[in-house]
Structures are given as C-alpha cells and as structure tokens.
N, C-alpha and C positions, 0 to 999 in steps of 0.2 A: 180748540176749534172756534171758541164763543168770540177769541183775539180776535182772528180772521175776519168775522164778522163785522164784529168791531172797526178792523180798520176800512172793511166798505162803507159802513155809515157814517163812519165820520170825513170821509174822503169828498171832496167839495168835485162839483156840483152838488149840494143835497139834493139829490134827487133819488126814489126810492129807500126807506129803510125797511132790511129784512130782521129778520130771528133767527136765533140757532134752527127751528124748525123749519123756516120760508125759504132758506135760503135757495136761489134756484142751480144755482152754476157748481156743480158737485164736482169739476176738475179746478178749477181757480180755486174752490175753495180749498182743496187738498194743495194746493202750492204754496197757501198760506199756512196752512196747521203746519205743513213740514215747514213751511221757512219760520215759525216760533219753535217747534218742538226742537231745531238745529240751533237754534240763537241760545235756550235751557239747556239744552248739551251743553255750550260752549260755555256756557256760567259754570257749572259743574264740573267740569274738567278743568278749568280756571282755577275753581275755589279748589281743587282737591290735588293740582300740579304740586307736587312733593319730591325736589331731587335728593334722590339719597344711595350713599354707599353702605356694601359690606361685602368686603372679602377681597377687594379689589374693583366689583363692580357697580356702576353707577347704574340705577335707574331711575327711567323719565316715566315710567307707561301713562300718565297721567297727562302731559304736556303733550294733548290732541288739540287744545282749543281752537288755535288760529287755523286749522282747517276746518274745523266746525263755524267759526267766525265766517270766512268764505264761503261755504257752503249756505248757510242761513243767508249771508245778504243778499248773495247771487238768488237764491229763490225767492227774498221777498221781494226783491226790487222786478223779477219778472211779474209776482204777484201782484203789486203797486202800480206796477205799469199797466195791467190787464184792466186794474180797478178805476184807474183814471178814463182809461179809453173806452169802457163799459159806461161807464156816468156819461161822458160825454156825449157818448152814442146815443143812452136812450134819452137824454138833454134834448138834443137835436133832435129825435125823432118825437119827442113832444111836443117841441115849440113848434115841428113844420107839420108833421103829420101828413094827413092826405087831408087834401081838398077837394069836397064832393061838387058836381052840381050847382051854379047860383040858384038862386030861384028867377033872376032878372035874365039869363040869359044870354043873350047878343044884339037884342031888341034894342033897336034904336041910335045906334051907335057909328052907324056909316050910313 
C-alpha cells in the first residue's frame, strides 16, 4: 500500500505529498495496492513455474504469470493514469484558484 503512495508523490507535477496515513483517495489507492500485489504474484508464479512429468503427465500449475503480468499492468496504468490527472488537476486548481473581489474595482477605467 506504502508503493502506491509512493508512486503519487513521486509522479510529476510535485504537487501535494501524502503518507500511508493522509492519503485521501481510498478507491485509487486500492487500484494501486492491487496493481503491485498482481505485479508480486506474477514474480512468484514466475520464480516458482516448474514443468514437470510423472506417469505420463505433464504439469504447469505454476505458469500463471503472464496473466498476473496483464492483470497488474492493466491496473496500474489505470492507476497512473488517475495519478497524472489528479496532480494535474489540483496543479491547475492552484495556480487559478478563484479570484475574489479587486479592491480597485471598476473605478476609473471608461
């Protein structure tokens, strides 16, 4: 979960960094934990893929990775993509903000 984070503050605009604590967005973040805890699948299944016979039969149970492989990218790149457009967003909502009130007014000016 601390990954996830992770990849929001490092993700350019630097704008806002949270903590495992702060973080505010609790579905994005869950898009991210899942798209690391599928990527650790797919090492695991990876490291432990063992074809072997006896008796005539061959088994794979192990050689799940490349759909563990697809399944992680596919979530993190939607996660990456939320984390780009979320920075961006609150980017722009800081540089424009709202504009209160001059104190000058309209005085003078036609």
């Amino acid at each position: 979960m601390q990954r996830a984070v992770d990849d929001y503050n490092d993700a350019n605009p630097p704008v806002g960094g949270f903590t495992y604590d702060s973080f505010p967005w609790r579905g994005a973040w869950l898009r991210g934990t899942v798209g690391h805890l599928l990527r650790m699948a797919a090492h695991r299944y990876r490291r432990n893929a063992l074809r072997y016979s006896a008796g005539g039969l061959t088994v794979q149970d192990q050689e799940k990775f490349l759909e563990y492989d697809r399944a992680a990218e596919q979530a993190m790149a939607e996660y990456l993509t939320w984390v780009q457009r979320k920075k961006v967003s609150i980017n722009i909502n800081s540089g424009y903000g709202s504009v209160g009130p001059s104190p000058y007014g309209r005085r003078g000016l036609w």
